[in-house]
SEVEXTI-889995 format. One record per atom (N, C-alpha, C, O): residue in one letter; x, y, z. Coordinates in steps of 0.05 Angstrom, whole numbers, plus 5000, padded with zeros to 4 digits. Each point is the difference from the previous one (the first is absolute). Layout:
AXYZ
...
***
This chain:
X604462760720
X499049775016
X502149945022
X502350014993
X497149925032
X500749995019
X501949745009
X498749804993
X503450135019
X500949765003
X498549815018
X499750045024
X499249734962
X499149755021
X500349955022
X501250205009
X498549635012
X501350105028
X502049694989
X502349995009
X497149844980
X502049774988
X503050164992
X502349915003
X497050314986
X502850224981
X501950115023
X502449984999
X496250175026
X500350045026
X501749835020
X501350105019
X498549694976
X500849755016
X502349864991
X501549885017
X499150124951
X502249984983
X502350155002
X502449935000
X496550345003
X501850235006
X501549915024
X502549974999
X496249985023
X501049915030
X500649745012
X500949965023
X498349854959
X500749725011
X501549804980
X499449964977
X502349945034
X501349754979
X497549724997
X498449955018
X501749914957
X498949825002
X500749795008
X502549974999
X495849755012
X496550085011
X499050215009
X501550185006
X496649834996
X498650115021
X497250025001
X498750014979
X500549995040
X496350005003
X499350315000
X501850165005
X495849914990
X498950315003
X497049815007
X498949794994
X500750435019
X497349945012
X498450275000
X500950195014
X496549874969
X498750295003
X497749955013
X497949894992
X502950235035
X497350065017
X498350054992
X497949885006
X502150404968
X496350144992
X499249734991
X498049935013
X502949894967
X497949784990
X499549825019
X497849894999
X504750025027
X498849925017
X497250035015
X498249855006
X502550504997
X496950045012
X497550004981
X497849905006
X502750214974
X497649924980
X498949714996
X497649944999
X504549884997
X498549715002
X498649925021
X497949875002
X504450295023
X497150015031
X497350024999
X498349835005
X501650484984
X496750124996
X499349764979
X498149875004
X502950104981
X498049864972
X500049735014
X498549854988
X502650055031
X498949785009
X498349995018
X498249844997
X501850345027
X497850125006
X497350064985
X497849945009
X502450154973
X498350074985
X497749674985
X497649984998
X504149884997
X499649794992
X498249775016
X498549824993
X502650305035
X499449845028
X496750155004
X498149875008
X501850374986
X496150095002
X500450085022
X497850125003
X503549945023
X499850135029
X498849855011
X498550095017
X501549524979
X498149775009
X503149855024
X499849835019
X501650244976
X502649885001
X502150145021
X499750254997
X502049725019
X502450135011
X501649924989
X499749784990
X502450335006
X503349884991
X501050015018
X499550145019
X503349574975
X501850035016
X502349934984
X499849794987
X502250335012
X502249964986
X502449745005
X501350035021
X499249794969
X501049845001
X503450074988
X500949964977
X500850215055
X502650064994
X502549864986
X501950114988
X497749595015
X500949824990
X501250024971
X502149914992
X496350194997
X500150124967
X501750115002
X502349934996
X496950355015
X503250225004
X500050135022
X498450185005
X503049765006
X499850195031
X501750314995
X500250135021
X501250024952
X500450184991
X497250134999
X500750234993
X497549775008
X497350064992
X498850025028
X497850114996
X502449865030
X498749845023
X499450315015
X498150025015
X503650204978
X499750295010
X496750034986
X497950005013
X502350034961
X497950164983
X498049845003
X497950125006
X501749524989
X498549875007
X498150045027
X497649965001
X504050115019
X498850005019
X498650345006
X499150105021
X501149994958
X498650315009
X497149864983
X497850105005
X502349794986
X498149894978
X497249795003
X497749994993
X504449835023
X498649765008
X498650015030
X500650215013
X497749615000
X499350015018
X502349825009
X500750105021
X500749714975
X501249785011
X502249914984
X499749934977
X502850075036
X502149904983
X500749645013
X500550025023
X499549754969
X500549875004
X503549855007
X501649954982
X498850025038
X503049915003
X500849765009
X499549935023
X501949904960
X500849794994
X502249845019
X500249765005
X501150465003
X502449905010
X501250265023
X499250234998
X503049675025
X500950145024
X501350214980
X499150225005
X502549784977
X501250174979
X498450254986
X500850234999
X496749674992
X497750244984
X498650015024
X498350184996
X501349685042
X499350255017
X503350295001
X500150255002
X501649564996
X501550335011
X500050224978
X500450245005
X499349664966
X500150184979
X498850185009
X501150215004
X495049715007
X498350194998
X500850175018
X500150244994
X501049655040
X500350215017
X501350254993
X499550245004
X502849624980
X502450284996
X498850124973
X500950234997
X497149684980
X499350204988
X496950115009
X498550084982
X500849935049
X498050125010
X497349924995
X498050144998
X502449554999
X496450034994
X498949875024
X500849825015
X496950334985
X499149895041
X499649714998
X499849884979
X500150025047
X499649815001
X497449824997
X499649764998
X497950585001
X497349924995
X499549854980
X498549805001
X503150314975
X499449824976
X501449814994
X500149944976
X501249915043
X501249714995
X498649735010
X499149955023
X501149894955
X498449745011
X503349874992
X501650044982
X498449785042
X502849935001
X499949655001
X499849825017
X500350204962
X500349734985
X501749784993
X502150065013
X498649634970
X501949815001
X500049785014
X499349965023
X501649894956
X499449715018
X502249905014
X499949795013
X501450314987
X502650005019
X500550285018
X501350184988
X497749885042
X500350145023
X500749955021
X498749935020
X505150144975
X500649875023
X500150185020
X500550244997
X499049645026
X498850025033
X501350245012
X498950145017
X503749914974
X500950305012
X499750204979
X500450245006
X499149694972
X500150234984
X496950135002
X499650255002
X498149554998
X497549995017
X499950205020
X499050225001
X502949595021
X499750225022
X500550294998
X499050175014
X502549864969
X500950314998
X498250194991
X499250215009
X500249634966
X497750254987
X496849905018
X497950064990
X502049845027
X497649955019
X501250165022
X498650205000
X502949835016
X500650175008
X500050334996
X499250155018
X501749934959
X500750224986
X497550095001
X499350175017
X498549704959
X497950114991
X497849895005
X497950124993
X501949615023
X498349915014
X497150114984
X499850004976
X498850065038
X496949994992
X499550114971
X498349944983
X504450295015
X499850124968
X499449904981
X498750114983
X502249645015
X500649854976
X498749795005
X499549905022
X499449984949
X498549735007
X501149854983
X500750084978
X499749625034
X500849714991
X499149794989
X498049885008
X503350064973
X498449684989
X501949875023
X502050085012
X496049644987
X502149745005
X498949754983
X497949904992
X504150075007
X500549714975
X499749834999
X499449864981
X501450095057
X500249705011
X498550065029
X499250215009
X500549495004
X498650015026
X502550205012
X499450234999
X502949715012
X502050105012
X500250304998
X500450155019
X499249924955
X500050304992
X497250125009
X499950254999
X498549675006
X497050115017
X501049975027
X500150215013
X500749544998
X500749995033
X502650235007
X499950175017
X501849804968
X501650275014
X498550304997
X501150185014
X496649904970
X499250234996
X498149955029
X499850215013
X498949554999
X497850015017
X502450035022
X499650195015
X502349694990
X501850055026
X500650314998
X500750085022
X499350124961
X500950284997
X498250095016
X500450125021
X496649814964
X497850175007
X498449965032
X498450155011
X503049555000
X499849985021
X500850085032
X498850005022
X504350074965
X502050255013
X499450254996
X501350175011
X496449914973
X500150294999
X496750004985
X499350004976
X499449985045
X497050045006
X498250234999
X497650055004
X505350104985
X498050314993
X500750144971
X499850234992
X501349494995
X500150054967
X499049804988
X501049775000
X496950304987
X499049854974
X501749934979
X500850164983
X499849535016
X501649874973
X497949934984
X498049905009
X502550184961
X497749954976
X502149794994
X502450054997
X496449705000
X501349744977
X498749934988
X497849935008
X502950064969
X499349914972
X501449675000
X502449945001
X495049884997
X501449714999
X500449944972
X497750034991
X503649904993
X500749934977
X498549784998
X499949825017
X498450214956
X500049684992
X501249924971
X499950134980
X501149615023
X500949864982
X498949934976
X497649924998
X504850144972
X498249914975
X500949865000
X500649984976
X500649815038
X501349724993
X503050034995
X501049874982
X500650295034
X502449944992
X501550105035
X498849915019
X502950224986
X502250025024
X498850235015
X500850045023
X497450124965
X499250205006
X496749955013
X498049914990
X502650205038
X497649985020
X498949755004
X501149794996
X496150245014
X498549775016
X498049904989
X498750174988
X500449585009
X497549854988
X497750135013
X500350165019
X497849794975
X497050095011
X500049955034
X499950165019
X500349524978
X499149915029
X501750115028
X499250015023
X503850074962
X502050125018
X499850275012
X501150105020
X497150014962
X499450304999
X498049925015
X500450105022
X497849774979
X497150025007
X500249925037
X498850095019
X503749654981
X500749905033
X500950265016
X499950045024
X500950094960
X501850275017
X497350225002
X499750135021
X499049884963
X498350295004
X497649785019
X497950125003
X502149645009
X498349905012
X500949995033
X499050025023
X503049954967
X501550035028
X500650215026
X498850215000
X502949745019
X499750285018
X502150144990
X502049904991
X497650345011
X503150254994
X498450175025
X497949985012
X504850224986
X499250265014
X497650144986
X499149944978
X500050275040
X496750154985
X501750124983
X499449964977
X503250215031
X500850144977
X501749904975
X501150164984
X499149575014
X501549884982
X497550064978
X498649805005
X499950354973
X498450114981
X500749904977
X502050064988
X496149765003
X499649854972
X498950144978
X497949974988
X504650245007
X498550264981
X499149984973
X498750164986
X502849475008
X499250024959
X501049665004
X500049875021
X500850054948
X500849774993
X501750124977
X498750154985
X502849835012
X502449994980
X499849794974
X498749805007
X501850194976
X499749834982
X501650124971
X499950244994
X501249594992
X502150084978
X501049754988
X501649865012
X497650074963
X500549754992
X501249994976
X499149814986
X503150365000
X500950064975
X500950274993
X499650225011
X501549744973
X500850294987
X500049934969
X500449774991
X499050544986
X499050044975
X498449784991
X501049804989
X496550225016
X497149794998
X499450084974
X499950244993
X499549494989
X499650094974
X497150134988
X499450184984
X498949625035
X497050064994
X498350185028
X500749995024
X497550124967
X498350195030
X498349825009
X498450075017
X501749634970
X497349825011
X501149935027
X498749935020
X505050104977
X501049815030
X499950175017
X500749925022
X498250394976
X499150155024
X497549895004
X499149935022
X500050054962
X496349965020
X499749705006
X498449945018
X503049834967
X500649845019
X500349975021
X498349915015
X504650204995
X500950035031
X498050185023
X499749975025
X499350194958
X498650185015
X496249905010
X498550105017
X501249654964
X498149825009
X501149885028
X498950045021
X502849844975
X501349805021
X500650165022
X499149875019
X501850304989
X500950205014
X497650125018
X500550065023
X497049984964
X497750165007
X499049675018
X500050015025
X499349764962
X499449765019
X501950005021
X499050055022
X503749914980
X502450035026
X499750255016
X500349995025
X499050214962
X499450265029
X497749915009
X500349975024
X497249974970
X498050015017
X500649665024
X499249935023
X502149974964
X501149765019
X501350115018
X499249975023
X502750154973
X502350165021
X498950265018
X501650125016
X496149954981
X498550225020
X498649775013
X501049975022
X496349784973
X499549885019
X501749845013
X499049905021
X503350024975
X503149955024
X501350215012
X501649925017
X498250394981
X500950115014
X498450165021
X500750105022
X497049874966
X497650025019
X499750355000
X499750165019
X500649874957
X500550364991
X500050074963
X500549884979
X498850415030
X501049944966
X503050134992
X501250175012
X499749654960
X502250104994
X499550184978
X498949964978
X502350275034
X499850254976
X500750054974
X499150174985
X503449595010
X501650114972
X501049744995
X500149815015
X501050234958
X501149834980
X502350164985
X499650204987
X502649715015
X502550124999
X500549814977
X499949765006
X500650324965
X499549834988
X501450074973
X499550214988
X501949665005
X502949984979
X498849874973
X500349764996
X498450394988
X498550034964
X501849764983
X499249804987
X504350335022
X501849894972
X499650124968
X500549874980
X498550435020
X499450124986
X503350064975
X501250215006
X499349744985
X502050084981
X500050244988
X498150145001
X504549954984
X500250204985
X501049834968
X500749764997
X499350434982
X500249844977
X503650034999
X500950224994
X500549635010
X503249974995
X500850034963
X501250174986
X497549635010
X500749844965
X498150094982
X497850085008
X503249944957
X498649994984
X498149785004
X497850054989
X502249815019
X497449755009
X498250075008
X497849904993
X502550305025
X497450015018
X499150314997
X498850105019
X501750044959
X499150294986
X496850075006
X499250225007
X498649464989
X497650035002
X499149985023
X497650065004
X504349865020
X499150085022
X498550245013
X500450234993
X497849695026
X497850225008
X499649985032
X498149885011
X504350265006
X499350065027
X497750035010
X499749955024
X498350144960
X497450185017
X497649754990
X497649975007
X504049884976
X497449705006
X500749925019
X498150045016
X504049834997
X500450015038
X498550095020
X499649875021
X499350364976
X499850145016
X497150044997
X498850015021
X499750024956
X497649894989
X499149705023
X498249975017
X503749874974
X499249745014
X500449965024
X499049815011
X503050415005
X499049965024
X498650095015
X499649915022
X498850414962
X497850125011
X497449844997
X498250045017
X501549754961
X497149824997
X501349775026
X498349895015
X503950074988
X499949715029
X499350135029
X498649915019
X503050364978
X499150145028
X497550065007
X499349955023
X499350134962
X496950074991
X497849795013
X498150025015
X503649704964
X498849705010
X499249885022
X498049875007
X504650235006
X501049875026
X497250045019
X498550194996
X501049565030
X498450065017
X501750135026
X499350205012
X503049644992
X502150295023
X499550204988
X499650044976
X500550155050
X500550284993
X501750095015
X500349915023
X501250314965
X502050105006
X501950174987
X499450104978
X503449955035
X502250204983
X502049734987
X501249805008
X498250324974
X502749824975
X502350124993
X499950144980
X502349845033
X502450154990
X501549844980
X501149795007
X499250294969
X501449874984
X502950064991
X500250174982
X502149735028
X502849925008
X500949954972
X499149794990
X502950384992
X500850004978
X502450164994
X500150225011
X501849714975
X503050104993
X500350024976
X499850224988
X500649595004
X500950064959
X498450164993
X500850214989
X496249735016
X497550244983
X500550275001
X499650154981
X501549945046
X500950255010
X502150124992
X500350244994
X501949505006
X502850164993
X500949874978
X501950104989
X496949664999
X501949894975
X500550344979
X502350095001
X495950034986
X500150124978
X501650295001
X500250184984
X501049775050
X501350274995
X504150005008
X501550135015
X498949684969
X502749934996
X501550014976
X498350004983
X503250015010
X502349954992
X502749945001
X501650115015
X499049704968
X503349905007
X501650034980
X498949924980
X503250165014
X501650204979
X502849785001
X501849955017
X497749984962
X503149894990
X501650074970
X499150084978
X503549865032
X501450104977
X500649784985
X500149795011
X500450224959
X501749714982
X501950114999
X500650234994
X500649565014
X503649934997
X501249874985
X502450014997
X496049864991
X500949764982
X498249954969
X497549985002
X503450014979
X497549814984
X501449784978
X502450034994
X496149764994
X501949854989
X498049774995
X498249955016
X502249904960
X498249794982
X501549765010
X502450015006
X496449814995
X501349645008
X497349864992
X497750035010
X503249814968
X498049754987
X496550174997
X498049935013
X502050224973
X497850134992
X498750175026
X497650044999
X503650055018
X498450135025
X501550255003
X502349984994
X496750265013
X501650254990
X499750045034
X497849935008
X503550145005
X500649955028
X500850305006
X501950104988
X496350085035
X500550185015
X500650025031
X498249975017
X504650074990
X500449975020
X500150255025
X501350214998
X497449715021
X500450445012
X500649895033
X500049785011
X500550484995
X502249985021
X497749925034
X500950025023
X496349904971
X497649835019
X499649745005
X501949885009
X496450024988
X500049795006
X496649915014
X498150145006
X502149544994
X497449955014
X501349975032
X498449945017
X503550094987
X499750135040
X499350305001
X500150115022
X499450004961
X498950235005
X496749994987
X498050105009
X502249824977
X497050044996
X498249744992
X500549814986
X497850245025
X497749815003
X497649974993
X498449995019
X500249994955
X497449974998
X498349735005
X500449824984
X498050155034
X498049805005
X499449874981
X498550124985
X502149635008
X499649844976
X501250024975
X499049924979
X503750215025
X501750004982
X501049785001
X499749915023
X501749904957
X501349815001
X502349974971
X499049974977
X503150035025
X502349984977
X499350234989
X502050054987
X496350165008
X500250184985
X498149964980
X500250124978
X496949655031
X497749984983
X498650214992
X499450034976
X500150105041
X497050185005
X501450264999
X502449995007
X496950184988
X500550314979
X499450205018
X497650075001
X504550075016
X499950175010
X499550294992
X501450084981
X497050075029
X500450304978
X501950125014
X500550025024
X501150094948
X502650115002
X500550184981
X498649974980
X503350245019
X500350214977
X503649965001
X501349875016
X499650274966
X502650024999
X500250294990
X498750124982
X504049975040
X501250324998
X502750074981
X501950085014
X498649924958
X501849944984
X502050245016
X499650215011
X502049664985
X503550135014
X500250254984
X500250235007
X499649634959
X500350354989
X497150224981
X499450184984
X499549585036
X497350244996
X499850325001
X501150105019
X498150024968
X500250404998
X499150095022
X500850215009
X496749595008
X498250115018
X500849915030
X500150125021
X500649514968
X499749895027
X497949985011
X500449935023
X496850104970
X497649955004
X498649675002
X500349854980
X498150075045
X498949784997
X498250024976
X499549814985
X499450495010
X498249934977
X500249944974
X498349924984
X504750135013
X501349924968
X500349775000
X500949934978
X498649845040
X500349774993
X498849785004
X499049995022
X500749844966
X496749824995
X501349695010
X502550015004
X496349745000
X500749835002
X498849744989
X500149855020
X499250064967
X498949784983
X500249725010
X502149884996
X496350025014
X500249665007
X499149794974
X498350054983
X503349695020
X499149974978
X496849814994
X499849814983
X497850335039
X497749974994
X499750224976
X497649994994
X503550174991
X498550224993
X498550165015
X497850074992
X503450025032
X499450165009
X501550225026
X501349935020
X498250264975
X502250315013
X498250075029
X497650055001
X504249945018
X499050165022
X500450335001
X502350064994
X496250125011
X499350215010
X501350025032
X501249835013
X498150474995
X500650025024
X497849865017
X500649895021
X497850124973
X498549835022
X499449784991
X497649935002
X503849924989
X499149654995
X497849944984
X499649764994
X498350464996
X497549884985
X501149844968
X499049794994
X503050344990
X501849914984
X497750104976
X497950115006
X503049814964
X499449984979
X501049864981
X502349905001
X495450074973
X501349784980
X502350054990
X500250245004
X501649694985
X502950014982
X499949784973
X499849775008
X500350254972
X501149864981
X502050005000
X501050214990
X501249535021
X503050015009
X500649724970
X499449774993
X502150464998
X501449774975
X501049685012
X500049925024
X500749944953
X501949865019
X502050085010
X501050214994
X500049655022
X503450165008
X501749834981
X499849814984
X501650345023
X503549944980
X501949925030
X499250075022
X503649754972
X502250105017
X501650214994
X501550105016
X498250004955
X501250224994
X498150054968
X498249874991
X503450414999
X499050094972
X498250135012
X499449995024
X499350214949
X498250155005
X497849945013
X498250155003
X501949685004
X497249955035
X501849915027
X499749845018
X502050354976
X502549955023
X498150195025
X500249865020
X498350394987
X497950075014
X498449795012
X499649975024
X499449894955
X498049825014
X501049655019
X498749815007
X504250254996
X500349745010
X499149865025
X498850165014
X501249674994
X498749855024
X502449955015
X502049874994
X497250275033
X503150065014
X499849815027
X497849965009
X503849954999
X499249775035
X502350185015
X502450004995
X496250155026
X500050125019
X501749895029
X498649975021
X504149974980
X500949875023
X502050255024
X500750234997
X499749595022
X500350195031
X503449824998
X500849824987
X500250355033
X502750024997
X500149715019
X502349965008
X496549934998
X499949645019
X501749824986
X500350044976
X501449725039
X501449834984
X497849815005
X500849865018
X496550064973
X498749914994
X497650024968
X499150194988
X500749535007
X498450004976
X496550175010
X498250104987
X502349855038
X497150085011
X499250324994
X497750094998
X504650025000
X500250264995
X498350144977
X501150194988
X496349725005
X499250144978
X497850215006
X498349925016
X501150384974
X498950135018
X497950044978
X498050115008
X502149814964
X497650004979
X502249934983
X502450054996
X494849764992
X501849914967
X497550124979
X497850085008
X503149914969
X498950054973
X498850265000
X497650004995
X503650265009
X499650175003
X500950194979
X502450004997
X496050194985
X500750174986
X500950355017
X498450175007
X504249844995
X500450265005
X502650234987
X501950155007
X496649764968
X501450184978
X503549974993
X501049785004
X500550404988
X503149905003
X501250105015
X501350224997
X498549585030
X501250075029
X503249954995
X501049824987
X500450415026
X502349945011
X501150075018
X499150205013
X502849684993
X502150055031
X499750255003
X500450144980
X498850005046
X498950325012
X498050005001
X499150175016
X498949654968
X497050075007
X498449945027
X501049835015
X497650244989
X498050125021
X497749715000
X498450044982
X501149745030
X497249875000
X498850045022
X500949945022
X497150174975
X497850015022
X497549935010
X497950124993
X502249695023
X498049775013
X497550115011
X500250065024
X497449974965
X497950195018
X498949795017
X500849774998
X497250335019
X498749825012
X501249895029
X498749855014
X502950224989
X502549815027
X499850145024
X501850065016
X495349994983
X500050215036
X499249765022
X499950115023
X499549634979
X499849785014
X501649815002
X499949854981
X500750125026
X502449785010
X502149974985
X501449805003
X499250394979
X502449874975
X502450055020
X502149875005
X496950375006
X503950025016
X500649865014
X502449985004
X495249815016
X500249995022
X500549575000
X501249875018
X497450024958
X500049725005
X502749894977
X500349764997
X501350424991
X502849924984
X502149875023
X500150095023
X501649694966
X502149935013
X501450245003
X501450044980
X498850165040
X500850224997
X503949975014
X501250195009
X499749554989
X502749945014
X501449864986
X502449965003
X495849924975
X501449794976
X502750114978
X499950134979
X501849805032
X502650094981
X500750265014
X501650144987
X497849955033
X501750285010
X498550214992
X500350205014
X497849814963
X500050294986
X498450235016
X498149915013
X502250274987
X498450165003
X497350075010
X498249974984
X501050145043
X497250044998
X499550244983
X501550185008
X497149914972
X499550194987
X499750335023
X499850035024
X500350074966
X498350355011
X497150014998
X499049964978
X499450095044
X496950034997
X499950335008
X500850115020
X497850014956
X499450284999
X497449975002
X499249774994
X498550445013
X498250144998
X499250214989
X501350195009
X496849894974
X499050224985
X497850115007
X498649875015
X500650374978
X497350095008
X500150254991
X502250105002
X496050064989
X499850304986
X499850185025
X500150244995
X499849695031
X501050255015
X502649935017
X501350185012
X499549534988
X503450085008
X501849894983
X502549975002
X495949974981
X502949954976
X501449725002
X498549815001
X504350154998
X501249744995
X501650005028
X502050145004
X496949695017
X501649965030
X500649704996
X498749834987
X503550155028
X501849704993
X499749895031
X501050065022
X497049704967
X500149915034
X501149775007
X499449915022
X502749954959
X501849835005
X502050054983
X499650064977
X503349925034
X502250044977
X500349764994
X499249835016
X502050114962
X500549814987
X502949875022
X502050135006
X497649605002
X502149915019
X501449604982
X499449804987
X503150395032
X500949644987
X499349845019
X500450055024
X498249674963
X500449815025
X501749764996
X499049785005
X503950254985
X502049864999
X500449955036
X499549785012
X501750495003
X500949855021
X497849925020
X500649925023
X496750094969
X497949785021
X500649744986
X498649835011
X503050054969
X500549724997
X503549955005
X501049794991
X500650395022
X502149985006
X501349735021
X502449995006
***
């Protein structure tokens, strides 16, 4: 049997570190695709991982970009400008100018605010022989984009012919628990477009439009079912009296399930009944959405130091629901004894999981069965292909940004960040 690409990465990197495998990346592509019925466009929401924003974009019709920072990513890792909708509620006016300049008609724009539509109509007014597509944002009630009537004064108003009202943007959440709050929104949404074509005195073609579709992180959410999502948003699209292209704008769904974050224990040790594992990570490196103190049950395996194999598959991990994750999160039952702090149910103890932080906040899972861990072992965090690298206090206490590698069965293990200190950026 063959070494894991996790075994691969051990060989070559100190811990932390992230691995990221493209093939499941792309497979969760297709199977989300697949899920979507060919009713649907994608657009990738880079934000998640812009490590991913190359392959994403051979994939996607549209990569979405957030910020002046993830436009230059894409330039220098080559993705045209066709497929950027260049996005954020903060665009400031020269960084604007530049990529309006640069890529001008290529790329099409939300705007957020009145101001962010008026500098796109002053572009398109200077340059009368390129079509600007804007996407006006509207607001679910919070900092992000425009109320109805704001959207509606502007598409009523005068612009240039080529200032082009190509969609409406809309995105009101992220990991939505139920599929009823898609066909909700997508009621409300379907009444607001046909309002917004008789104010623009045209029709608007598309709906650029952000699900909040999740991936399952935690033993909690094992019974989770992506493709009821997607079920529910083929019966609202269906519904709808607009017609048109629906591009649906999504990150975690895409990239949560194809991560990993690899830490080592350094430490272990009992205080007032709590058997305490300490490893050389932390929560500035990793991030799951709705984690909090170490409630909610990440799937994870552990790589014993003096294991014969070294194999992820020799080793199991037990939460103390009574229940073991698998490689793919579906899990199974366990009859998990009680635990012991020691004696012969010294295996089954309930271990709390902390990051090398001089904070109590530091907990990265508590009550966790993972057999009799010790100092050298291997824990490994599945699931962390969306934002874990990217939303950690990544400056708190000096430590380390980890190494982000890449895997894939035709080029193998490429290291696309070394592991760097960021002591002297707080010098």
């Amino acid at each position: 049997m063959g070494k894991t690409p996790m075994e691969i990465a051990l060989e070559k990197l100190p811990t932390p570190f992230y691995l990221l495998n493209t093939d499941e990346f792309s497979r969760r592509f297709a199977r989300t695709a697949a899920w979507a019925g060919g009713g649907f466009h994608l657009c990738y929401a880079m934000k998640s991982n812009p490590f991913l924003v190359k392959e994403a974009a051979a994939m996607a019709e549209r990569v979405e970009v957030c910020s002046f920072g993830e436009y230059k990513i894409c330039m220098a890792a080559g993705v045209a400008p066709e497929k950027l909708l260049i996005s954020g509620v903060v665009k400031k006016k020269e960084e604007l100018d530049e990529i309006l300049n640069t890529c001008g008609e290529r790329c099409c724009y939300t705007a957020e605010s009145p101001s962010q539509f008026r500098q796109l109509a002053e572009f398109a007014a200077g340059h009368p022989e390129q079509r600007i597509r804007v996407f006006p944002r509207l607001t679910s009630g919070n900092q992000f984009g425009m109320d109805e009537e704001n959207i509606l004064e502007l598409l009523r108003g005068s612009r240039p012919a080529n200032l082009i009202p190509a969609g409406i943007h809309f995105f009101s959440g992220t990991r939505k628990r139920k599929p009823e709050q898609l066909e909700r929104e997508f009621s409300h949404l379907d009444a607001f477009l046909e309002r917004a074509e008789q104010a623009a005195g045209q029709k608007i073609p598309e709906l650029e439009y952000g699900p909040g579709i999740t991936c399952a992180y935690f033993e909690e959410e094992r019974q989770l079912r992506e493709e009821d999502f997607f079920d529910a948003l083929k019966r609202a699209a269906n519904a709808m009296r607009w017609k048109g292209a629906v591009t649906l704008e999504m990150g975690r769904c895409f990239s949560g399930t194809c991560g990993e974050y690899a830490v080592r224990v350094v430490d272990t040790k009992q205080s007032e009944g709590t058997s305490w594992c300490l490893v050389d990570g932390g929560m500035h490196q990793l991030q799951y959405d709705g984690q909090m103190r170490g409630m909610m049950h990440p799937f994870l395996y552990r790589i014993a130091a003096d294991s014969a194999t070294g194999t992820a598959a020799d080793s199991e991990c037990y939460t103390n629901d009574g229940k073991s994750a698998d490689r793919t999160g579906a899990g199974k039952a366990a009859a998990v004894p009680e635990p012991e702090i020691s004696g012969k149910n010294e295996g089954n103890r309930l271990w709390t999981v902390c990051g090398s932080l001089c904070t109590t906040n530091d907990i990265i899972c508590s009550r966790v069965i993972l057999g009799n861990v010790q100092p050298g072992d291997i824990l490994v965090f599945e699931n962390t292909g969306a934002y874990s690298m990217m939303e950690g206090m990544a400056l708190f206490l000096s430590h380390e940004l980890p190494a982000i590698a890449a895997w894939s069965e035709k080029d193998g293990l490429k290291i696309l960040r070394e592991r760097t200190e960021t002591w002297p950026m707080n010098l």
